[in-house]
C-alpha positions as CSV (number, residue, x, y, z in Angstrom):
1,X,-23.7,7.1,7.9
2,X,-25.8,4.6,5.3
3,X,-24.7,1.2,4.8
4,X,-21.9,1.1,1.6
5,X,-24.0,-0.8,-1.3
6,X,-22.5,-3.5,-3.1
7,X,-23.2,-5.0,-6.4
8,X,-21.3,-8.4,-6.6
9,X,-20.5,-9.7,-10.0
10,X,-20.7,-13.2,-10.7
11,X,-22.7,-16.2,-9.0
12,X,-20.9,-18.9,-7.6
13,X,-18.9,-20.5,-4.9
14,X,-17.1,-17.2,-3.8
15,X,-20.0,-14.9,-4.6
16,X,-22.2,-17.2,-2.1
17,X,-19.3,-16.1,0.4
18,X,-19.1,-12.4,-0.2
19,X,-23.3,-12.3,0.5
20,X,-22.9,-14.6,3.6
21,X,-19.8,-12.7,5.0
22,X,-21.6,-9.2,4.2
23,X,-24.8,-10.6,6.1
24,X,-22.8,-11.2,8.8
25,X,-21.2,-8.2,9.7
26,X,-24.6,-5.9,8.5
27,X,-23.9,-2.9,10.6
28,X,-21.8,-1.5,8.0
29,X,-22.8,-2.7,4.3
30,X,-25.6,-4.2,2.5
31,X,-25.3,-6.1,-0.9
32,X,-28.4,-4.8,-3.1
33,X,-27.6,-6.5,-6.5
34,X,-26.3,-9.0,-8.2
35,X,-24.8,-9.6,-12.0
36,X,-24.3,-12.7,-14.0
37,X,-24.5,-13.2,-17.8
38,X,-25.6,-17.3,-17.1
39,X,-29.3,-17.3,-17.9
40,X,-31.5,-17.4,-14.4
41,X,-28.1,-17.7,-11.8
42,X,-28.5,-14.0,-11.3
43,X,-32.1,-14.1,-10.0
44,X,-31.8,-17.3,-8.4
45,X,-29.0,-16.1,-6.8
46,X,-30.7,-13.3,-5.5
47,X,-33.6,-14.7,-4.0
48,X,-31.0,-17.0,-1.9
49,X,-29.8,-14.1,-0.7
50,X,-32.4,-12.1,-0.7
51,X,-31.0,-9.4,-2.4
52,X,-33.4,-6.7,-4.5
53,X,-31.9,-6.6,-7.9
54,X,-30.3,-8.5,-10.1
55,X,-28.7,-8.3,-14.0
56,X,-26.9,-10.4,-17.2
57,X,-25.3,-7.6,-17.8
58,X,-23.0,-6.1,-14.8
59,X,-22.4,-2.5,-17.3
60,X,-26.2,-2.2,-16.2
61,X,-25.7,-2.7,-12.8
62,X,-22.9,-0.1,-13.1
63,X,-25.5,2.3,-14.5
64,X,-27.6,2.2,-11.1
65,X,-26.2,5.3,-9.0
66,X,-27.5,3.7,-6.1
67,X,-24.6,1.3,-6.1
68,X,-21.5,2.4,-4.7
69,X,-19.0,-0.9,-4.4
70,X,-18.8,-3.6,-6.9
71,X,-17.3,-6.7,-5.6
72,X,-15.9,-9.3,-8.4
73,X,-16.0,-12.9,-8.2
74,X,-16.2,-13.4,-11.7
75,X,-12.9,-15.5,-13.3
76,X,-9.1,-13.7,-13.7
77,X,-9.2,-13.1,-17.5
78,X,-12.3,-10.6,-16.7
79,X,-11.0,-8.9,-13.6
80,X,-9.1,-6.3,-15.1
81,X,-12.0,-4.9,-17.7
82,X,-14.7,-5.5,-14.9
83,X,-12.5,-2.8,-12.5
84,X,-11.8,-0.2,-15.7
85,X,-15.3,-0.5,-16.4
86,X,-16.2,0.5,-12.5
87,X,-14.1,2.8,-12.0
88,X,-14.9,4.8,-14.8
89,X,-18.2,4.2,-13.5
90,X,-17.4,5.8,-10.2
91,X,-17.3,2.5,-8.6
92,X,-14.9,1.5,-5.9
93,X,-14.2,-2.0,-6.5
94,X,-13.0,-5.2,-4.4
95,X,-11.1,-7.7,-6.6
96,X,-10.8,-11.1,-5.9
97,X,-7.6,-12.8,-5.7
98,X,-5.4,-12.9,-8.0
99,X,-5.7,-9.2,-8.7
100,X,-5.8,-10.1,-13.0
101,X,-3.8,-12.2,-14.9
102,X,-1.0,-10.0,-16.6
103,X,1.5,-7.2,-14.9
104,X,0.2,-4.8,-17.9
105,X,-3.5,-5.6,-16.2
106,X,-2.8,-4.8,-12.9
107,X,-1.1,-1.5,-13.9
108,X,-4.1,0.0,-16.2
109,X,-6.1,-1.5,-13.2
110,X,-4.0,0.9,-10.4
111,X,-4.3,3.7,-13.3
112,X,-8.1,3.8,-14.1
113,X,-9.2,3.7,-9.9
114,X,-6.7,6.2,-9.3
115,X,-7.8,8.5,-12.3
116,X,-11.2,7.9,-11.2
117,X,-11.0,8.6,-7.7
118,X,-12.0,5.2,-6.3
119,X,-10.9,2.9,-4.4
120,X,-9.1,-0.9,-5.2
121,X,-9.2,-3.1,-2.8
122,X,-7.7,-6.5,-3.2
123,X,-9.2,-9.2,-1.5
124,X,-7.0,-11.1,0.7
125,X,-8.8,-12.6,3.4
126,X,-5.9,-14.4,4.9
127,X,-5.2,-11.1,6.4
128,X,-8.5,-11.0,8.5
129,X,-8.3,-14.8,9.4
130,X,-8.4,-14.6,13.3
131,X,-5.4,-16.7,14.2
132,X,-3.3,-15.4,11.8
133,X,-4.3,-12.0,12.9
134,X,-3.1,-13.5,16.3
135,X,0.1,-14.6,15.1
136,X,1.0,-11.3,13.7
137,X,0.3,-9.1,16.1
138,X,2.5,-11.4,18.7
139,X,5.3,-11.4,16.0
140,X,4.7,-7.5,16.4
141,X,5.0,-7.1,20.0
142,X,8.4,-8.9,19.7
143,X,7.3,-12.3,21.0
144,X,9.4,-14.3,18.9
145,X,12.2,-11.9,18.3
146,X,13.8,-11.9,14.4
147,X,11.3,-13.6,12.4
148,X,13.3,-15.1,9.8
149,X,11.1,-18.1,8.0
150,X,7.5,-17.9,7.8
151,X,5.5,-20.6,6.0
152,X,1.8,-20.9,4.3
153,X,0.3,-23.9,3.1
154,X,-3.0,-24.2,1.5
155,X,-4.1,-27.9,-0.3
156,X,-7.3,-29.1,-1.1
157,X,-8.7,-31.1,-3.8
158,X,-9.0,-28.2,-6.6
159,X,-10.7,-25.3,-7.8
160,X,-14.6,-24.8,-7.4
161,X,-15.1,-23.4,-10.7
162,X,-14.4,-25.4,-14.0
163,X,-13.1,-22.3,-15.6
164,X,-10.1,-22.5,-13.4
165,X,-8.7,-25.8,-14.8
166,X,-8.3,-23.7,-18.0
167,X,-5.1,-22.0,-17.9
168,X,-6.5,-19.7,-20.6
169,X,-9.1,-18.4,-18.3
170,X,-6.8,-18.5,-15.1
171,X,-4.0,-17.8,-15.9
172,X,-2.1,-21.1,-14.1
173,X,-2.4,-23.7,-12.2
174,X,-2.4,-23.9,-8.1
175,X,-0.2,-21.1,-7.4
176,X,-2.0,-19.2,-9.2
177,X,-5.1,-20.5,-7.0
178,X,-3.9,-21.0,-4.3
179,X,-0.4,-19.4,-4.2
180,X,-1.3,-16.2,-4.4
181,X,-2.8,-16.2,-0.9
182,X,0.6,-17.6,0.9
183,X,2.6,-14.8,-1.6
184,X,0.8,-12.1,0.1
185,X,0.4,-13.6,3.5
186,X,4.3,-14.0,3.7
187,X,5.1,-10.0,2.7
188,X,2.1,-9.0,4.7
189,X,3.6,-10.6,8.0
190,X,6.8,-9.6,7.6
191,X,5.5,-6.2,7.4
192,X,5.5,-5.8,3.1
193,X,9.3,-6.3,3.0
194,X,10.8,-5.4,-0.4
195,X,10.4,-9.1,-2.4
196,X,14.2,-9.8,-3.3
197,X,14.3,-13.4,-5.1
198,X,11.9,-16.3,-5.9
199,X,12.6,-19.9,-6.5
200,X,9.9,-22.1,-7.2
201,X,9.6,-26.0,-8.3
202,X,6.4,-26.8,-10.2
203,X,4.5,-30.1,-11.3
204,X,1.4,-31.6,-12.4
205,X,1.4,-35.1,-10.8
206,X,-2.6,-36.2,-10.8
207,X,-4.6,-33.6,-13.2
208,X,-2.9,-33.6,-16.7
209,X,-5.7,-34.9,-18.3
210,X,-8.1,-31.9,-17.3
211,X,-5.3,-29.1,-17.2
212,X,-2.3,-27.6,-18.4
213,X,-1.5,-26.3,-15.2
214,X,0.6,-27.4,-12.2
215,X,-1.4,-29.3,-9.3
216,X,2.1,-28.7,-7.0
217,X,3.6,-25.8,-6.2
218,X,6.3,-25.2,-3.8
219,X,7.6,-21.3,-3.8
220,X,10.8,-19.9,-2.0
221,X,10.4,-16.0,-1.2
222,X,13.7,-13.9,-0.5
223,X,12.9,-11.1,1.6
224,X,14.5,-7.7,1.6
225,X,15.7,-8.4,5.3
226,X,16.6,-11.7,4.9
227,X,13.7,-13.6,6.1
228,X,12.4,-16.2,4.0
229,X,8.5,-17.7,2.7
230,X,8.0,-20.5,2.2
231,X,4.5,-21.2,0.2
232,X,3.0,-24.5,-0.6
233,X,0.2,-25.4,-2.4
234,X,-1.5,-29.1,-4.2
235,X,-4.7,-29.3,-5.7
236,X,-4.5,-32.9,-5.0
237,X,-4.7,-33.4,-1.0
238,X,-8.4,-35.0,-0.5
239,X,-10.5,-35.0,2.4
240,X,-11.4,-31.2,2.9
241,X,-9.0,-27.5,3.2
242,X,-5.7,-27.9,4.9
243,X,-4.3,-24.1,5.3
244,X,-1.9,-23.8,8.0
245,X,0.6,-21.3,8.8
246,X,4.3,-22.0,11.1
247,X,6.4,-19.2,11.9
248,X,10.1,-19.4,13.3
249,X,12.2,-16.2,15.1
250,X,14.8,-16.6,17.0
251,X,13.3,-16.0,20.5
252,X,10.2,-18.7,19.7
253,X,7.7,-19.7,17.2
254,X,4.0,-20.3,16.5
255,X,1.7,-22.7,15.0
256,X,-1.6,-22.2,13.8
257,X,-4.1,-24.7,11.9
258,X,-7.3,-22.3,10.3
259,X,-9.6,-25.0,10.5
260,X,-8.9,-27.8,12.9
261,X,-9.1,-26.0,16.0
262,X,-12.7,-25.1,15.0
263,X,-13.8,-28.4,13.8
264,X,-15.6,-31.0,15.4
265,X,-14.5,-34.8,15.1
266,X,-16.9,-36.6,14.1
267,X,-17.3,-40.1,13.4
268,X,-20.8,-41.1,11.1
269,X,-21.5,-43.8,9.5
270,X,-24.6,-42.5,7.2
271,X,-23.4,-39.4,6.5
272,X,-24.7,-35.4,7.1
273,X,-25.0,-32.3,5.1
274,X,-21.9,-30.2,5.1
275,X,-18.7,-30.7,6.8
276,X,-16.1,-28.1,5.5
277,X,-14.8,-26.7,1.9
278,X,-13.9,-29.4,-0.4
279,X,-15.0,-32.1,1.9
280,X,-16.3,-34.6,-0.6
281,X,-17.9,-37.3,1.9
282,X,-19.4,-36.8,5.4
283,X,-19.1,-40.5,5.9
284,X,-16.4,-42.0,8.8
285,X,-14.6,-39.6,10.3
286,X,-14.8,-36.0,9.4
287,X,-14.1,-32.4,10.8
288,X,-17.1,-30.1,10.2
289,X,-16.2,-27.1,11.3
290,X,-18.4,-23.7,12.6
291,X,-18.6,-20.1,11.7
292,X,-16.1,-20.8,8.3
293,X,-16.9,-17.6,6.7
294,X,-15.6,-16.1,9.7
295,X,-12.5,-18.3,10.4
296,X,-11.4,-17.5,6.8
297,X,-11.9,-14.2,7.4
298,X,-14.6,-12.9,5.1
299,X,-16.7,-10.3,6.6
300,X,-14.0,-9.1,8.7
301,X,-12.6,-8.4,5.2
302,X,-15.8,-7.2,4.0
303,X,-16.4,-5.1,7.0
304,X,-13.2,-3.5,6.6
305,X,-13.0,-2.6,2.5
306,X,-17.0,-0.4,3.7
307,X,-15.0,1.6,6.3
308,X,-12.0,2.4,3.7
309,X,-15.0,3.7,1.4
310,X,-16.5,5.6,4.3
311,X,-13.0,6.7,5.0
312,X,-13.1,5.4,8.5
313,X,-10.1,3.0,7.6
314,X,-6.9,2.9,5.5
315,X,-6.6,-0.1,3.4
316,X,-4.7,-2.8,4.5
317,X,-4.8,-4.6,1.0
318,X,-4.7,-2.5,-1.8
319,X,-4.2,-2.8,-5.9
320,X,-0.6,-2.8,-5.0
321,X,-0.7,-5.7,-2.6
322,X,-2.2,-7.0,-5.6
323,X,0.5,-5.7,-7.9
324,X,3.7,-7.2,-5.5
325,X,1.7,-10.3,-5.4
326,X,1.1,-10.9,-9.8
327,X,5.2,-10.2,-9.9
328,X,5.8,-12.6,-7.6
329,X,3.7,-14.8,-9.5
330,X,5.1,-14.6,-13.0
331,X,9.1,-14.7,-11.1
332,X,7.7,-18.0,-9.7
333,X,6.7,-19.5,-13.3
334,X,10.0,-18.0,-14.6
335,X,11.8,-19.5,-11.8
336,X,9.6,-23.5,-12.7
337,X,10.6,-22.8,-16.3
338,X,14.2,-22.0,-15.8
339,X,14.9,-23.6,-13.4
340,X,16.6,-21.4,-10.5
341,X,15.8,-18.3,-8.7
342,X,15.0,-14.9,-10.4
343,X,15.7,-11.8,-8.6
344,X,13.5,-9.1,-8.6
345,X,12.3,-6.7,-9.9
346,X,10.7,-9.1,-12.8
347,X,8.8,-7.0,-15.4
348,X,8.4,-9.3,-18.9
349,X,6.5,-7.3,-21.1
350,X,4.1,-9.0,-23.2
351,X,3.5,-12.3,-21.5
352,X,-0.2,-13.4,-21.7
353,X,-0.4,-15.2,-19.0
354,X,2.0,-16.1,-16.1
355,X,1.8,-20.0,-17.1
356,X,3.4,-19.2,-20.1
357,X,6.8,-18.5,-18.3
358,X,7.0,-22.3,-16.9
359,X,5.8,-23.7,-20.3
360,X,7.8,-22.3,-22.9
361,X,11.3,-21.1,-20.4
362,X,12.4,-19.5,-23.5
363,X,10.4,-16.6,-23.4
364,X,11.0,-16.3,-19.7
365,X,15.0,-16.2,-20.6
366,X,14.3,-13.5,-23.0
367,X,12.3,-11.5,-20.1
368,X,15.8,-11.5,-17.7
């Protein structure tokens, strides 16, 4: 069969990953255009990546039938019209994470691929990181009997884009960031148990003069069987990514660091080029790592989401895995505001944005 084309929208930091990651795994997909409504990003971008066509305007990249999956990297607030606009353009359509920014948004999201026939994939890469992929499949084959806590912690420095300090735009703060990935990893391991409570403390201890959001996050996950997540998650730990995983059964347990067992110590005192995401100095000592794309997970990912659309795979992260995941969010900013768990299901109607649940608790009161 052809390669699966892919128009990415947007230009940035995780748009430069989707074009690496898709170059990497090539056998199965080709990106052939780009969209971005900055003046000259779009082009530019495309002769990086030497990719053949690029537009402001992504409805006229929808408009080219030779384009069968749009991938979108653009920020939250836009997901959700980006993917209606797609789909009604026959589009299948990989969303970056988090899936939009309201429950109502994820919903008409589901509605309009399913109407249309395509296909919404929700892009979790944490699911295609090799040692997590490792962990899992030992906590399959029994190797650590009940698993009954697993923990995720990502922490790094902050977002790449400016848009995402602005909770308008985003939606929140660092779980919203970076929360959503340890959300999902936790159901996802635990084989998408039913979500029964979330308790969540919030703060914003270093960034309150470029935010409203929270820079710390720490989220407490009540599964259907028991089991427990634990997520974590600062925008204030400098020095690089830290996302590490620990899980406990009661026959053993694993640890796994994504990063550090593929990095390099290195001690310099003039400095280099690149070292690893959100590393802001390569001066002293310093762990560049190799292959990152691939330790994260990214064209495995990619890889995978071309088979679904050539039918040779069922999704393993769909709209719905997005869906579970945005509930979970807004229980978590209920939870901040209130102060104590909220059980689920959680379905406010009418919140604008998830933030908006930790800020003003009365409107998440109202939603119980």
């Amino acid at each position: 069969m052809a390669k699966v084309t892919i128009g990415i929208v947007g230009s940035r930091f995780q748009a430069d990953c989707i074009a690496a990651s898709v170059k990497a795994m090539p056998e199965e997909a080709e990106v052939t255009a780009v969209a971005s409504p900055t003046t000259g990003n779009a082009e530019a971008f495309a002769r990086r990546h030497g990719i053949p066509k690029f537009f402001c305007d992504y409805r006229e990249m929808l408009r080219d039938p030779t384009i069968e999956m749009i991938s979108i990297t653009v920020p939250n607030r836009l997901h959700a019209q980006v993917t209606i606009d797609a789909a009604r353009a026959g589009k299948h359509v990989v969303c970056e994470k988090p899936l939009c920014v309201t429950l109502e948004e994820a919903d008409a999201m589901i509605d309009a691929c399913s109407k249309a026939g395509v296909l919404l994939l929700y892009a979790e890469e944490l699911f295609f990181a090799p040692k997590y992929v490792k962990a899992k499949q030992m906590a399959d084959e029994g190797a650590f009997g009940r698993v009954h806590l697993v923990k995720h912690s990502e922490k790094h420095s902050g977002p790449h884009s400016s848009w995402f300090w602005d909770v308008e735009q985003s939606g929140g703060g660092a779980l919203m960031d970076l929360g959503c990935h340890g959300i999902a990893f936790c159901w996802w391991f635990l084989g998408k148990q039913k979500v029964k409570s979330v308790y969540a403390q919030l703060s914003t201890q270093v960034n309150s003069g470029r935010t409203q959001g929270d820079d710390e996050a720490i989220t407490i996950i009540e599964f259907e069987n028991g089991a427990i997540g634990v997520v974590e998650n600062s925008w204030n730990r400098l020095g690089g990514m830290d996302d590490s995983i620990e899980v406990f059964g009661d026959k053993g347990q694993t640890y796994a660091d994504m990063l550090m067992g593929n990095a390099l110590p290195t001690y310099s005192e003039v400095g280099f080029g690149y070292a690893v995401e959100k590393a802001a100095t390569t001066t002293g000592w310093t762990y560049p790592v190799y292959e990152e794309h691939w330790n994260y997970g990214f064209p495995q990912e990619m890889r995978h989401f071309a088979r679904c659309v050539r039918g040779k795979e069922e999704p393993i992260s769909d709209g719905e895995t997005g869906r579970v995941v945005q509930e979970v969010l807004f229980a978590a900013y209920a939870s901040a505001g209130l102060g104590r768990k909220i059980m689920l299901p959680f379905r406010p109607k009418g919140i604008a944005k998830p933030i908006d649940l930790w800020k003003m608790p009365e409107l998440a009161q109202a939603a119980i």
